[in-house]
Structure formats: C-alpha cells, structure tokens
C-alpha positions as CSV (number, residue, x, y, z in Angstrom):
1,X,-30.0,58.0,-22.8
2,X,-33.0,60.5,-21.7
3,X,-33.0,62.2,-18.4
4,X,-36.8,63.0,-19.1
5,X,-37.8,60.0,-16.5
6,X,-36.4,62.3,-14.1
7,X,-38.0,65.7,-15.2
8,X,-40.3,68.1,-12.8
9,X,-43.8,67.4,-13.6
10,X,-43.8,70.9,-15.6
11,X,-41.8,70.1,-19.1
12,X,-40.3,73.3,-19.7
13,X,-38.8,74.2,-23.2
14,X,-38.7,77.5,-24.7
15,X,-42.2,77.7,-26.0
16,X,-44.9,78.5,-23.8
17,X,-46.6,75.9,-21.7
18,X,-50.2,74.6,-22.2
19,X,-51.8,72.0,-20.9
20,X,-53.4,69.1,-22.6
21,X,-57.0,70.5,-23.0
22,X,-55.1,74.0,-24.3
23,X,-53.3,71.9,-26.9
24,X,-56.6,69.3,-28.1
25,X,-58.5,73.0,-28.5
26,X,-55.9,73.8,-30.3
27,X,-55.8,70.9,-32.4
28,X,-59.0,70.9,-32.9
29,X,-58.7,74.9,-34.6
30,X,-55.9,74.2,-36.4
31,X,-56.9,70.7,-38.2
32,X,-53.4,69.5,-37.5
33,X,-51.3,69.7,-34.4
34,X,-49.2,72.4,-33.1
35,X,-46.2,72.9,-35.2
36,X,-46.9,70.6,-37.4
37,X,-46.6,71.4,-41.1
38,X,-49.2,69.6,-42.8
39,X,-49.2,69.1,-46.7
40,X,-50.9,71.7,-49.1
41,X,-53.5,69.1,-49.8
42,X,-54.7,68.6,-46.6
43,X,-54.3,72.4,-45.4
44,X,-56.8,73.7,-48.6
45,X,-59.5,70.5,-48.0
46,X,-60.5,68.4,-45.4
47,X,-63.7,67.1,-43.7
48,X,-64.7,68.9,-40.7
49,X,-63.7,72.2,-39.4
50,X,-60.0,72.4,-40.6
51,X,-59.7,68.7,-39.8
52,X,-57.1,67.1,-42.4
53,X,-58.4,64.1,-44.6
54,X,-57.3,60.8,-42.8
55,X,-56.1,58.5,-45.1
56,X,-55.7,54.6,-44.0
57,X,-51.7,54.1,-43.8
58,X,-51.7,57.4,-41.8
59,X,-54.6,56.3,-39.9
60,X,-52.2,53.0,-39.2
61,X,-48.9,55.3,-38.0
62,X,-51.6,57.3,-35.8
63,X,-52.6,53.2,-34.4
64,X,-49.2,52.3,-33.3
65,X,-48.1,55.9,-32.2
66,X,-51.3,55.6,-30.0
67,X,-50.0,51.7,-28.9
68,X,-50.4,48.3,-29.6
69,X,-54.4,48.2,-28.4
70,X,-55.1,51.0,-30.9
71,X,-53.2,48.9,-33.9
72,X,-55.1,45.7,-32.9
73,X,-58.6,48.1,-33.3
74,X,-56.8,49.4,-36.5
75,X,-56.7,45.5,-37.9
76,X,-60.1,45.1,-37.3
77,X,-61.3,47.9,-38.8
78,X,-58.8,47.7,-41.5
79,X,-60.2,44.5,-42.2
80,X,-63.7,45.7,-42.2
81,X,-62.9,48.3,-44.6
82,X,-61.2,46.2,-47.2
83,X,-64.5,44.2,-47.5
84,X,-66.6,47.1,-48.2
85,X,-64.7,48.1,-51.2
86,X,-67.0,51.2,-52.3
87,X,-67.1,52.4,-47.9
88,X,-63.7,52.9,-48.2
89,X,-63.7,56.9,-47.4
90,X,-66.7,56.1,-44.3
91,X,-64.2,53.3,-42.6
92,X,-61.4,55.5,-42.6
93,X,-62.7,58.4,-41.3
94,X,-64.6,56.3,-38.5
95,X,-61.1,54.7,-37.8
96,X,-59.7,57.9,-37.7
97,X,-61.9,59.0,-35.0
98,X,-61.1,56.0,-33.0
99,X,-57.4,56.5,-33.2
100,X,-57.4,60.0,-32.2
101,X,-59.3,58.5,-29.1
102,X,-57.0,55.8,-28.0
103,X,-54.4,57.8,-28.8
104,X,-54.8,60.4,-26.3
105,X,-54.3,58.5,-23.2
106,X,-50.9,57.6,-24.3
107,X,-49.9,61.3,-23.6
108,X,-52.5,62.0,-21.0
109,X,-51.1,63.8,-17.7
110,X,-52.0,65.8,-15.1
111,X,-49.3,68.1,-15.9
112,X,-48.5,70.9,-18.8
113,X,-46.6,69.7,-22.0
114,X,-45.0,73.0,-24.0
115,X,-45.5,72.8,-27.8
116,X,-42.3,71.0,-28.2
117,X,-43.4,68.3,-25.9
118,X,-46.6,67.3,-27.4
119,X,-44.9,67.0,-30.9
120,X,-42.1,65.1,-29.5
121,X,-44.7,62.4,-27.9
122,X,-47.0,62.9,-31.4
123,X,-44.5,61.7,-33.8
124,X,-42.9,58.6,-31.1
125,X,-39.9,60.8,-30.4
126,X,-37.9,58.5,-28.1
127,X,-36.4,61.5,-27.0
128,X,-39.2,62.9,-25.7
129,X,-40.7,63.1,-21.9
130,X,-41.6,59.3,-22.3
131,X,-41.9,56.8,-18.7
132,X,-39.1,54.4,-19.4
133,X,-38.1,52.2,-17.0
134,X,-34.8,52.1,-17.3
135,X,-34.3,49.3,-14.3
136,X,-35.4,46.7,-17.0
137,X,-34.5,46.8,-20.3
138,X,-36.4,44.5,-22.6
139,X,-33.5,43.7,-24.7
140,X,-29.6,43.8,-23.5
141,X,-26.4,42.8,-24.8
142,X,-23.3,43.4,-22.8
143,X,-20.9,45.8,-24.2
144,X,-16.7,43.9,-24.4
145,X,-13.5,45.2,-24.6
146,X,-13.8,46.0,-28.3
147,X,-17.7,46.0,-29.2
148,X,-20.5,48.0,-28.4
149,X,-23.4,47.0,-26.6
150,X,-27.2,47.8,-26.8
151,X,-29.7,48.1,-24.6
152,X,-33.6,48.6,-25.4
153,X,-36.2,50.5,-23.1
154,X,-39.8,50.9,-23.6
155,X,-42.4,53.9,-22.4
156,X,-45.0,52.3,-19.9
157,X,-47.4,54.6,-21.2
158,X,-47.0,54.5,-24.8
159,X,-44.9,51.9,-25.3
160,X,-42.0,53.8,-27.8
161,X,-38.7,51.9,-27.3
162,X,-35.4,53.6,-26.9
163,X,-32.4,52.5,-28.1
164,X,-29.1,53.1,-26.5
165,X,-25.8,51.9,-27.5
166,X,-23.4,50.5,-24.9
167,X,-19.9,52.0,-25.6
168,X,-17.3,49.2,-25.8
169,X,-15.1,49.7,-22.7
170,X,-11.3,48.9,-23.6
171,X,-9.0,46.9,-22.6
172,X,-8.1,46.7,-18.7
173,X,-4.4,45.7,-19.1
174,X,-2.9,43.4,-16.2
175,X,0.6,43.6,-14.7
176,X,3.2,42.6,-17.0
177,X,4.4,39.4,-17.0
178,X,7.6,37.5,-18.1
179,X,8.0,34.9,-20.7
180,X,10.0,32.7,-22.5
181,X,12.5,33.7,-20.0
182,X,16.8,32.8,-20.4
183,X,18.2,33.8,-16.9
184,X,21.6,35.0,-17.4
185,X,24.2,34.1,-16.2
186,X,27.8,34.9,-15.2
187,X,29.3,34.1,-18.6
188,X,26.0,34.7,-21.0
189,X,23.6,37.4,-21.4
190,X,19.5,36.4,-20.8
191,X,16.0,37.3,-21.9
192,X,12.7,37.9,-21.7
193,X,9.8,38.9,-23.1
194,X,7.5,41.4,-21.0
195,X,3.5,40.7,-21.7
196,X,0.8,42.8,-20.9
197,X,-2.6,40.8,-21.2
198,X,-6.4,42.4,-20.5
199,X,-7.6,41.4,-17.6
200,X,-11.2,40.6,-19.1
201,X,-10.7,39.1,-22.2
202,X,-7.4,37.8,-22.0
203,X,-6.2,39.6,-25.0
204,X,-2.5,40.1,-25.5
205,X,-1.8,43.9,-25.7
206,X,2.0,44.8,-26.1
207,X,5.0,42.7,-26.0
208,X,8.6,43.9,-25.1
209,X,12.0,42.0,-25.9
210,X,14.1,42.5,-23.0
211,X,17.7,42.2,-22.7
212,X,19.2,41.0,-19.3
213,X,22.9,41.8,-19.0
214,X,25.6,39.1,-17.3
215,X,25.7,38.7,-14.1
216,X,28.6,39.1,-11.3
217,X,30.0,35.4,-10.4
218,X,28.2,34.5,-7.6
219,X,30.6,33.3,-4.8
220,X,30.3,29.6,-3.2
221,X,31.6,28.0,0.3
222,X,35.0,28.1,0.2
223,X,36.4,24.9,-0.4
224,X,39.7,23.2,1.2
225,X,42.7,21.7,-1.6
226,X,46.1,20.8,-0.7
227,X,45.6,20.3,3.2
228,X,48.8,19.6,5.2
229,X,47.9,18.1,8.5
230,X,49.5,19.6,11.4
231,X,52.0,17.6,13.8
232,X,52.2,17.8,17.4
233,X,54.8,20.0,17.6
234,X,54.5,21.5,13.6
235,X,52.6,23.8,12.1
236,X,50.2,22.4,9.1
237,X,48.6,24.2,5.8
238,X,45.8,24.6,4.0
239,X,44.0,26.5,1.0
240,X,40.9,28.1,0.7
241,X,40.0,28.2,-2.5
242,X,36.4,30.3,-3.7
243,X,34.5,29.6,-6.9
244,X,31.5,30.5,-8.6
245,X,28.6,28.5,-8.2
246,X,27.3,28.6,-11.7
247,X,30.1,28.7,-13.8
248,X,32.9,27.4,-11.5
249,X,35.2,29.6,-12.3
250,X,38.0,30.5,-9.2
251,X,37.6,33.7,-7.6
252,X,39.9,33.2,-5.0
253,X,42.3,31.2,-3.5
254,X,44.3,31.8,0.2
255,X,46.8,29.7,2.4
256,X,46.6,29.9,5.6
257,X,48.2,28.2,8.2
258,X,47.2,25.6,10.9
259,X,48.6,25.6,14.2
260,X,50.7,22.8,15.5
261,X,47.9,20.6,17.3
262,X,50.1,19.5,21.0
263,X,50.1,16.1,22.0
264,X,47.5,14.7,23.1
265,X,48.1,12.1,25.7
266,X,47.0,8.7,25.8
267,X,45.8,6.4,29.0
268,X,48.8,5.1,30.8
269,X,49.9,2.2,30.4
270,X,52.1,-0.5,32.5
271,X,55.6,-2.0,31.3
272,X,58.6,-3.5,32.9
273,X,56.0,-5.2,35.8
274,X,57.6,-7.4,38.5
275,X,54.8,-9.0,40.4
276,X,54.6,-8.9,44.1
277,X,53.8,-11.9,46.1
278,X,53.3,-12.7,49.7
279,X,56.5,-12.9,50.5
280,X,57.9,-9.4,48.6
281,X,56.5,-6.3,46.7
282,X,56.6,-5.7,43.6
283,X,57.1,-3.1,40.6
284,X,56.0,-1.4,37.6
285,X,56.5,1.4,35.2
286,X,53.3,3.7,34.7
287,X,54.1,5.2,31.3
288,X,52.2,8.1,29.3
289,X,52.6,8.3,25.3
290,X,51.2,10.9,22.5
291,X,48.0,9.1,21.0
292,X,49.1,11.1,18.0
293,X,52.6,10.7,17.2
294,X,53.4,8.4,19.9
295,X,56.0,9.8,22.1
296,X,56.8,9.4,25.4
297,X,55.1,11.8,27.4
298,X,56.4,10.6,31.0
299,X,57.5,7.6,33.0
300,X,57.0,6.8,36.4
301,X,57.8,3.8,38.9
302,X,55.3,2.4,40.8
303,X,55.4,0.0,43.8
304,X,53.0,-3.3,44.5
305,X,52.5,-4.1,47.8
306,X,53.2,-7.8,48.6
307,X,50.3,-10.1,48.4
308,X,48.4,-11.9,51.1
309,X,48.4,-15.6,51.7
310,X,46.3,-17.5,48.9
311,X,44.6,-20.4,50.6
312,X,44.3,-23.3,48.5
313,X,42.0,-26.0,48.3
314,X,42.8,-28.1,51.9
315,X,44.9,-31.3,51.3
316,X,45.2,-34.8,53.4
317,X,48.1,-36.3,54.5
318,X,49.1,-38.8,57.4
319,X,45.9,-40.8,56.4
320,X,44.7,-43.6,58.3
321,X,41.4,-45.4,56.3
322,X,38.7,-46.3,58.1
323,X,37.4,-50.0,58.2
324,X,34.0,-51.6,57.9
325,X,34.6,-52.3,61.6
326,X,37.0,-49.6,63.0
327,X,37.4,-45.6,62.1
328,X,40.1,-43.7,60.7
329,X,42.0,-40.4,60.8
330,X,43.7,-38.1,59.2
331,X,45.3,-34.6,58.6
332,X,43.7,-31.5,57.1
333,X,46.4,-29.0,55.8
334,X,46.1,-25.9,54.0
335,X,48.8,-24.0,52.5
336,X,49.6,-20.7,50.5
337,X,48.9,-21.4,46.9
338,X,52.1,-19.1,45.8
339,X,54.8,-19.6,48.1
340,X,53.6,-22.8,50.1
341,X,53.8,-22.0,53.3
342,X,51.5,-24.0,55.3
343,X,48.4,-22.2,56.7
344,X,46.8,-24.7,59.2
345,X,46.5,-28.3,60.1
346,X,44.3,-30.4,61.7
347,X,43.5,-33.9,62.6
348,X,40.0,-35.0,61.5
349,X,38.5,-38.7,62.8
350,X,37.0,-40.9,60.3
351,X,33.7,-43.2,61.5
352,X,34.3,-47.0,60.8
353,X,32.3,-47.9,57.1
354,X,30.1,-50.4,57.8
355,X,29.6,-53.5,56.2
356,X,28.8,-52.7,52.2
357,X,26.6,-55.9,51.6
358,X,27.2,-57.3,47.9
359,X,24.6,-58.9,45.5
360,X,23.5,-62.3,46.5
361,X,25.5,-64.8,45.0
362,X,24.6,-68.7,44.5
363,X,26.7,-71.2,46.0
364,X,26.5,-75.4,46.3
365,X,24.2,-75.5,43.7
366,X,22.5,-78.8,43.0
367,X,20.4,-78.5,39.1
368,X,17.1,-80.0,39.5
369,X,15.9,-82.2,36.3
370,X,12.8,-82.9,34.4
371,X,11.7,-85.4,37.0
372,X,13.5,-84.1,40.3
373,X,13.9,-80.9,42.4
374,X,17.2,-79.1,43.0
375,X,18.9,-76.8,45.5
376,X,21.4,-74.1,45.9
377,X,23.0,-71.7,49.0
378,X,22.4,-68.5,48.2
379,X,25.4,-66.0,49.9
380,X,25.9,-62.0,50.6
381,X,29.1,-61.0,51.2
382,X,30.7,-57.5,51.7
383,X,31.4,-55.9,48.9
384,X,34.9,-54.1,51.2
385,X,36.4,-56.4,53.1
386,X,34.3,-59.8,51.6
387,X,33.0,-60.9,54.8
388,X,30.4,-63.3,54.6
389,X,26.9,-61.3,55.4
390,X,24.4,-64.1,55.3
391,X,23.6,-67.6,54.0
392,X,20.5,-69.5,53.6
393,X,19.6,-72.8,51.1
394,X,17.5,-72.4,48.7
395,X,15.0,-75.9,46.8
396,X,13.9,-75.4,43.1
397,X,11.5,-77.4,42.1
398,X,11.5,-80.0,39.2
399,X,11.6,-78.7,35.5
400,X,9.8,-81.1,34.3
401,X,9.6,-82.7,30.5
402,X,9.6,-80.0,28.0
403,X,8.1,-82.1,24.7
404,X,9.9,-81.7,21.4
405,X,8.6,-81.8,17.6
406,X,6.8,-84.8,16.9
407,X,9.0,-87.6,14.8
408,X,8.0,-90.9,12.9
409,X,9.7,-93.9,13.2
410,X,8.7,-98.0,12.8
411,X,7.2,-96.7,9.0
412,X,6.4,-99.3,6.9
413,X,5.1,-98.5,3.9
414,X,2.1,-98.6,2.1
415,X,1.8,-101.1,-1.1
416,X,-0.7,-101.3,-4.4
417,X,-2.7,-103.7,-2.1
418,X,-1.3,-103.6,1.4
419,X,-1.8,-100.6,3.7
420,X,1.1,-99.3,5.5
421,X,1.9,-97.9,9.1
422,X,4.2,-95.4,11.1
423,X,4.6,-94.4,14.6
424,X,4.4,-90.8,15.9
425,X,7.0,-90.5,19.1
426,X,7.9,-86.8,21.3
427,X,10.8,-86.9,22.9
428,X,11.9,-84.1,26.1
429,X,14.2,-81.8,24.8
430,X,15.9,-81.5,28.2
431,X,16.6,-84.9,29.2
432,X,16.0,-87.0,25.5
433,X,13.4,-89.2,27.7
434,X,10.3,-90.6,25.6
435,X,7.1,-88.7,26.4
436,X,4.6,-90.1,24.2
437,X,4.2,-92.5,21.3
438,X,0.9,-93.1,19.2
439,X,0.3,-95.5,16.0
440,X,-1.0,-94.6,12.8
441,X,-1.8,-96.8,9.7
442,X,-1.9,-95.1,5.8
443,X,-4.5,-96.9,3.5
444,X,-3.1,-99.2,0.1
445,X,-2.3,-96.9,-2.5
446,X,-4.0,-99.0,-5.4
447,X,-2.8,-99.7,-8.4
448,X,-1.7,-97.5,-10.8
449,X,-1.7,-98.4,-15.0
450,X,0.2,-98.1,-17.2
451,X,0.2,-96.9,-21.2
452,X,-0.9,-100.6,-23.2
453,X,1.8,-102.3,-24.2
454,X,1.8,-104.8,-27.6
455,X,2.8,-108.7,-26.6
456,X,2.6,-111.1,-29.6
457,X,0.9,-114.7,-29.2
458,X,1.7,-118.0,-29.6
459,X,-0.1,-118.1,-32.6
460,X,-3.6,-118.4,-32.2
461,X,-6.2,-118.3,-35.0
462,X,-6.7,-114.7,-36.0
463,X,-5.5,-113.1,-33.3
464,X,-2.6,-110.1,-34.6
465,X,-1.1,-109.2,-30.8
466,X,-2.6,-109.1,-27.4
467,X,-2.7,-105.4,-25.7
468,X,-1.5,-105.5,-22.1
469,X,-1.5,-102.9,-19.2
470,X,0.8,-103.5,-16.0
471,X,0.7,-101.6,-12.6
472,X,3.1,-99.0,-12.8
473,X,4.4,-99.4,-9.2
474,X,4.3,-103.1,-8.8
475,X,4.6,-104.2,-11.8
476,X,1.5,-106.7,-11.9
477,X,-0.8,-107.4,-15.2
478,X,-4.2,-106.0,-14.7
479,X,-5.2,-106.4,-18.2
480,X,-5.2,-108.2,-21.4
481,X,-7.1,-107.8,-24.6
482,X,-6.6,-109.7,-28.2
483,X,-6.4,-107.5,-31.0
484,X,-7.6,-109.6,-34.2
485,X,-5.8,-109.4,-37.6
C-alpha cells in the first residue's frame, strides 16, 4: 500500500521539482508531457505548436484519467461527433481541449510535483502521490487462514483505485488436546491421540499417536479376612490384606494381633434372696458377672432390714346389729398383713335403722262388679323387721257392663213368599248379663225358576207335551205351556 497519503507537501524524487504552471509551460513546448515518449507520428505532425494529434479513444483514456465528470462530457461529445460523420477531426480536437481542461484539476495543488510525479498522476499510476482514504475502503474482503484478501481505495481527487491484496494470515494453532483416549491401566498399556486445531477456523493441523505406558497398582483400604475375635482373657487375630483398586490384584497381606479385650462387667444382680419381714431381716447375694464370657466377677452378701408392720384393711368382730328400734356395736381391728399381729382395736356404736317402709300391699280385698262397687285395705309394712307401718281401706267403684260382639238368635228364616226375622242381642263380657236386644225382619226371597221341564198329557187333541217351570227353592209350579204336535 502507498505511503504517499502521508508525504510532505513537497514530492521529492530525484528529478528536479517544478510546480504545476512550470510543468503545463512545459507541456505546452513540448506537445506532449514531460518524459513522455510520444510516437513518431505525432512528434513529426500535429496541430498547434508541437501539440500531438488527439485522436478519439485517446481523447477517451485522457476522460477517465481526468474522472468520471470528464468521461460523462466525453459521452456527449462522443455522441455528437458520431452524428457528424464528415466533423469528425473538428469534434475531437474540441473534445480534446475539454479534456485537457477537466483534467487538470484532478492533479491541481498548491504544492510542487517533480517530473516523476506528474507522469505518475498522468498515466493513473496508483502508486503515485494520489489522496486515498485509506479509513474506507470501497470494496473489502477479509483475508482467512489460507486465502488472501483484497481491499480497494479510491483517490478523492481523481478517483484512481488502488488495489491491495490482504496476505492470508495462517493458522493460529490452539493447545493440544487429547482424543480418543484408552487410560491405562495397571495390567494394559493406553492411548491417545494429541490434536492441535486453529483457533479461527477450526482446522485440524497435526495429529500425534501417543503411547501411555502401564501404570503402578494403585493401592486400596486395606481390607480385614480371617478375623479371630479376641476373648476376655486371650489374645485374638486378624489380617490386613491390600489390593489394587483397578485390577484387584493383592499387594499385601499382614497379621497382626488383637489384644485380649478384659471383662467387662455386667449390672449386679440378686440370687439366693431370703426376704425380711417384720419380725426378722433378711438376705441376699449381690453378684457381678462378665457380660462377655460370663464369669463370675464377685460375690457379696447383703443384709435386709426387717420390715415394718403392713396394716391391712380394718376387720369387725364381736358384732352386735343394730335394729330398726335399737343400735348396735361392734369392734374395729386392724392387724399386720404379714405376720398378724394385731395393730389396734376399737369399739364403734351403731345408730338404731329405722323403720325401712315396704311397697304398699292390698289386703281384705272385696272385687267390685259390673253393677257394684268394691273395697280393699291397702298395708305398708317394714321391709326389716315386717312391722306393720300403716293401714287405711280403700272403695273402687263399679266396673260396669263392658258390651260384647253383637249375636243373632230367635232367626227364622225367610221363604219364596214369607219374610223372615232374627234378633240382634249384646251380652257383658264380664258378668254374661244381657245388655241390649233389637229385632230385625229380612224381606221374602221370591221365587226362583227353574230350567222347563217336559210333562206329557192326558191326551188332549193335538197337544205333543206341556212345558213346566217349578220354583227351585220351594218347589211350586209357576208355569205351564202346551206344546202342539
């Protein structure tokens, strides 16, 4: 990329400086610019004072060295010229004058340019001492790990772009990693693979088989096999035994001894007891034995002190009961509950009961009937000694007649033509006297025929039978009817 953004306001090369008036003077004498080597052609003719002939396609490089407002005049003009046919050498030297005027302000500065310069800006040298801005490019393309980037500036005053390439800028490898790992182990070798990736793109960049050699057993807790308990009084055993974790292979093994454990004594406890009481002491044997192995430890007698009297519940005797009319007495004694002796006694008075007066009870009754009152004595008596507490008659009054279901009696019955009658009576159900009587009649039940029956005559003229009905109940003809032959 050019530095020439950057330059002194003098451009300094080895050829001598002019400015820009020096070099158009110049131009303008020589027909051509400064170190430029024109072809024969236009060095032996040309229009004008030295001036080279101007043809129309370099008249269009001079329009877009001069800028893209000179090449949009050129268009125009170009345009122009292509419809005057026979004009043709007029337009372009007209055109020609017009590019050489817009193009001057495309290298127009208030500074010297050395011959170099001016070539360098006259043929779009993007080297040259051009105004890029290089803060914004007006094309750019990132340059990655393995490809080159590209990025485009342009001259503010004349608008020629230049190009730069990006170089790519590698790989940035990461910290190795491990893969596809096989940890090793006591009995087996392992592996790996070591990776090295770009930290950017992600590309792999080496790989590397590694070998990891077996490992040393790795020791566990010891362990305890074959444990012998000890006694009280004997020593016990036991064996360590160390392995490896992984494999399980033993790595060691060691006795060692545990020391006898002592008896440990139990609470005491009482045997051969002899119970005091309140009239001697008494006795026992404290004893101590090993919880563990159960031996006797020690033995001691012990002495219980006798007992104090146990009252029991107080008893009577020498009893005397009292009456409904006279009290009673008797004797309160209390004695020991184990040995019997007695405690205390005392006499205790008993208040006469009182009469206990019984339910009433009915004596002397006398029933009253339907028709007549009765009477009865009604007695309390005491319910202790059964002396009579009262007496006093009582009257009930008569039951009278309680009547009964209704019964008939005196029927006579009813005929085909006579009526009939019955009598209705109630009797008392208590007593069996009559209490009321009433007479009913029933109506005659009327005849009632019979199917016709066939009688034969006694012969009369033309006549077959006679048809007769009878009464069914009674029997008696209610009709008769010839039938002729």
């Amino acid at each position: 990329m050019s530095d020439r953004m950057h330059e002194p306001t003098e451009y300094r090369s080895d050829t001598e400086l002019i400015t820009y008036q020096e070099y158009n003077d110049l131009y303008e004498e020589l027909g051509f610019p400064p170190e430029y080597n024109p072809p024969e052609d236009e060095q032996k003719g040309g229009e004008g004072p030295g001036r080279p002939k101007t043809g129309f396609w370099q008249l269009l490089v001079s329009a877009f060295r001069g800028g893209g407002a000179v090449l949009c005049a050129l268009a125009l003009i170009g345009a122009l010229a292509s419809a005057h046919g026979s004009a043709m050498g007029q337009t372009s030297k007209a055109l020609g004058e017009h590019v050489e005027a817009g193009k001057r302000p495309a290298i127009l500065r208030e500074r010297g340019y050395s011959a170099g310069a001016f070539k360098q800006l006259w043929d779009g040298d993007p080297d040259g001492p051009h105004d890029y801005d290089l803060t914004a490019p007006t094309r750019y393309s990132e340059a990655t790990c393995t490809e080159d980037g590209a990025a485009e500036y342009v001259c503010r005053e004349c608008g020629t772009v230049l190009s730069e390439v990006l170089a790519a800028k590698g790989h940035d490898p990461e910290d190795p990693v491990h893969e596809n790992e096989v940890e090793a182990t006591c009995s087996a070798e392992g592996s790996y693979e070591e990776v090295v990736y770009c930290s950017v793109c992600g590309e792999e960049l080496s790989r590397e088989a590694v070998q990891v050699a077996v490992q040393p057993h790795t020791p566990g807790e010891a362990t305890v096999e074959n444990e012998v308990e000890p006694g009280c009084e004997t020593e016990g055993s036991r064996e360590l035994v160390t392995c490896c974790v992984y494999c399980g292979t033993e790595l060691s093994r060691e006795t060692e001894s545990i020391p006898a454990a002592g008896h440990k004594a139990a609470a005491a406890v009482r045997e051969n007891v002899k119970a005091a009481t309140c009239t001697k002491t008494g006795s026992y044997q404290e004893v101590v034995y090993c919880s563990v192995c159960h031996e006797e430890l020690s033995r001691t007698t012990r002495t219980i002190a006798k007992t104090s009297h146990t009252r029991a519940a107080a008893v009577k005797e020498n009893e005397v009961a009292a009456t409904c009319t006279a009290g009673g007495h008797y004797d309160e004694v209390v004695y020991c509950s184990q040995c019997k002796t007695e405690l205390s006694r005392k006499t205790v008075a008993t208040s006469a009961l009182g009469h206990s007066a019984g339910s009433a009870k009915q004596e002397n009754v006398v029933a009253a009937t339907c028709e007549a009152g009765g009477h009865y004595d009604e007695v309390t008596y005491c319910t202790r000694c059964n002396t009579e507490l009262s007496r006093k008659t009582v009257t009930t009054a008569a039951l009278g007649h309680t009547a009964g279901e209704e019964k008939k009696e005196n029927i006579d019955a009813a005929t085909c033509t006579d009526k009939g009658s019955y009598e209705l009576a109630t009797y008392c159900t208590r007593c069996g006297k009559e209490v009321s009587r009433t007479y009913h009649t029933t109506a005659a039940k009327g005849h009632n025929p019979g199917s016709p029956v066939r009688e034969r005559t006694d012969g009369a003229a033309n006549v077959a039978y006679e048809e007769v009905v009878y009464c069914t109940r009674c029997g008696a003809e209610l009709s008769r009817r010839p039938v002729k032959e």
